[in-house]
C-alpha positions in Angstrom: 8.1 -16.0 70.0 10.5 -13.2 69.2 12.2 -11.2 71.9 14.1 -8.1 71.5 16.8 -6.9 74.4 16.8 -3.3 75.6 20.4 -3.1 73.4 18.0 -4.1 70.4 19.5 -8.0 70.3 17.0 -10.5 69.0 16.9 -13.8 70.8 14.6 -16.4 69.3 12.7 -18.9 70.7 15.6 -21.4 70.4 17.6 -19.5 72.3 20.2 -17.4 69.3 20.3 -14.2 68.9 21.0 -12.2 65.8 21.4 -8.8 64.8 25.0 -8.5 66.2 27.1 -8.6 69.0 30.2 -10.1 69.8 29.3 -12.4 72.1 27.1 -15.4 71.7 24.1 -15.6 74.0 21.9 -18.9 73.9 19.0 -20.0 76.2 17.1 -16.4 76.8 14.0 -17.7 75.9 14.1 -20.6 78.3 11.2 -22.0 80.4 13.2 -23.1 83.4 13.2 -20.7 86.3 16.7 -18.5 86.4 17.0 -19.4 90.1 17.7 -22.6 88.8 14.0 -23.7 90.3 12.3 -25.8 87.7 8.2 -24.9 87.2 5.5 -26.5 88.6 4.4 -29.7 86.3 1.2 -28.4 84.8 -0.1 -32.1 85.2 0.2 -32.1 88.9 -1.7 -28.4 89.2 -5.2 -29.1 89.6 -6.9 -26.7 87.3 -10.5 -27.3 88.1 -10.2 -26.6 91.5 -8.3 -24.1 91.5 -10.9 -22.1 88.9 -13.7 -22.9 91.6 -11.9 -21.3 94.2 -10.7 -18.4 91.9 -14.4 -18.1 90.5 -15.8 -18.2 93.9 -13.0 -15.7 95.9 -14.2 -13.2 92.2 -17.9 -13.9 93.1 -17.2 -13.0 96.7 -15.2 -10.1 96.1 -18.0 -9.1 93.8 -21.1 -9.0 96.1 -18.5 -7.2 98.9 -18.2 -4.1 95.9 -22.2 -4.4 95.2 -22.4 -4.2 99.2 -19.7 -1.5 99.1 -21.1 0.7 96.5 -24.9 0.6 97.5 -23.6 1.5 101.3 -21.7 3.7 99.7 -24.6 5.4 97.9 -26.2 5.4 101.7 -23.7 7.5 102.7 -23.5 10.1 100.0 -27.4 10.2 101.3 -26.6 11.0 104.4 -24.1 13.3 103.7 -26.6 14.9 101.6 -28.9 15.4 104.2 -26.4 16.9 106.9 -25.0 19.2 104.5 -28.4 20.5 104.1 -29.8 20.2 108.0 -25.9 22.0 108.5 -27.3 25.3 105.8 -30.3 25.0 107.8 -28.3 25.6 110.6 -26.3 28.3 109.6 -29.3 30.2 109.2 -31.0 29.4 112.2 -28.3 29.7 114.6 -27.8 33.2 114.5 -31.4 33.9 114.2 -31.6 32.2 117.9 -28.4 33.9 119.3 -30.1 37.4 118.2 -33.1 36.1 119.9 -31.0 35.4 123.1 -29.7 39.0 123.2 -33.2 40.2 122.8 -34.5 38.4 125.6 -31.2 38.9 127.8 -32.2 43.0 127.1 -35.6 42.6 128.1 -34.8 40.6 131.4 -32.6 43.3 132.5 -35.2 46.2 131.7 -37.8 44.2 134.0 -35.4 43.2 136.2 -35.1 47.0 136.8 -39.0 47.3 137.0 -39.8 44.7 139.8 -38.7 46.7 142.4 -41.1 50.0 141.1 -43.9 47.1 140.8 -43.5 46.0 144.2 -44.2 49.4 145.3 -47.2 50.0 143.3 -48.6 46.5 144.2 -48.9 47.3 147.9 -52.2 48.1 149.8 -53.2 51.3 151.3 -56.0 51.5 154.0 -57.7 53.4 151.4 -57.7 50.6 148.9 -58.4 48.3 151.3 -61.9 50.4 152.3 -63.2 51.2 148.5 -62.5 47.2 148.3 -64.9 46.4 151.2 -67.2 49.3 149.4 -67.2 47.4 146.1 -67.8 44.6 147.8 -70.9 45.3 149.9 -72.1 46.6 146.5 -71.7 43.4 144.8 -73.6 41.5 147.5 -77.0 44.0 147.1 -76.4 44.5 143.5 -76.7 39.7 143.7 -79.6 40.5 146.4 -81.6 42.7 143.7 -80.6 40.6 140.8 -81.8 37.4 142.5 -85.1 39.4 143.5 -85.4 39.9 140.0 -85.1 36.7 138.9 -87.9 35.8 141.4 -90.0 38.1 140.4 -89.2 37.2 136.6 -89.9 33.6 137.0 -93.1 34.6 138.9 -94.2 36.6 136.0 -93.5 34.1 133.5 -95.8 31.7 135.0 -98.8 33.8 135.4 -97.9 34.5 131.8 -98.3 31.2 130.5 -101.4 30.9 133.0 -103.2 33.4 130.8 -101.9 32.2 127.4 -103.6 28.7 128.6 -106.6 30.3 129.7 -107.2 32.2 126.6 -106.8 29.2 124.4 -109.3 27.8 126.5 -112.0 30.4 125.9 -111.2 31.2 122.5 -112.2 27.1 121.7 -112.1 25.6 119.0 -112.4 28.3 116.4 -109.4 30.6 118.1 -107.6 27.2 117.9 -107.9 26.5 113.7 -107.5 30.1 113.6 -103.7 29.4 115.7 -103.1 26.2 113.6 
């Protein structure tokens, strides 16, 4: 490995650098830490289980962004939806507030009518006569209609008294001719 320095110095992996300078640099490609810390032994570092947990916290964070983007897809749904109920809205609200003044209008115009109402709802003593008139006419015009319906009824049977009888005279040849 090859590393040039932001002045355009190349160090090599041994650690010299060439391509100038006055000065002589040696160990920038070193593996120690600069802290003076040494690394972590790669023998001691458990690779496998540190994979599992990596491979499981990736699987994990993998089903939460499935989760994330199907509830996220819910929501776009729903906004969807109360973007449209909202036009919907828009519309109908001030078809009901013109409604409201319509109705507010005509309360106030009968409001104004009751009390010319209450005037014309009031009995005379001449109503309350040509009521008692009507009224005694009602009862004979029932009288005569059930008198009627007597006399109606009465007929009717005599009626089918005579049908019967005929039949009965006629005999058998009036009946063939009937049949």
């Amino acid at each position: 490995w090859r590393v040039v320095t932001l002045n355009g110095d190349l160090i090599e992996t041994t650690g010299t650098m060439s391509g100038g300078g006055k000065t002589v640099r040696s160990g920038g490609m070193r593996t120690a830490n600069p802290r003076g810390k040494s690394h972590i032994d790669i023998a001691q570092f458990d690779q496998e289980s540190t994979v599992e947990k990596v491979e499981k916290e990736a699987e994990q964070v993998q089903n939460l962004l499935i989760e994330c983007r199907k509830r996220r897809l819910e929501i776009k749904g729903e906004i969807r939806a109360i973007a449209k109920e909202i036009r919907s809205l828009d519309v109908t609200i001030p078809k009901l507030a013109l409604e409201i003044e319509g109705f507010e209008t005509t309360r106030k115009e009968l409001t104004k009518l009751i009390p010319e109402l209450e005037l014309l709802s009031v009995h005379s003593p001449k109503d309350s006569e040509r009521k008692k008139e009507l009224e005694t006419k009602v009862k004979k015009c029932q009288q005569e209609l059930n008198r009627c319906m007597e006399t109606a009824s009465t007929l009717e049977s005599e009626v089918s008294e005579l049908q019967k009888n005929i039949l009965e005279a006629g005999g058998s040849r009036l009946n063939n001719q009937r049949n």
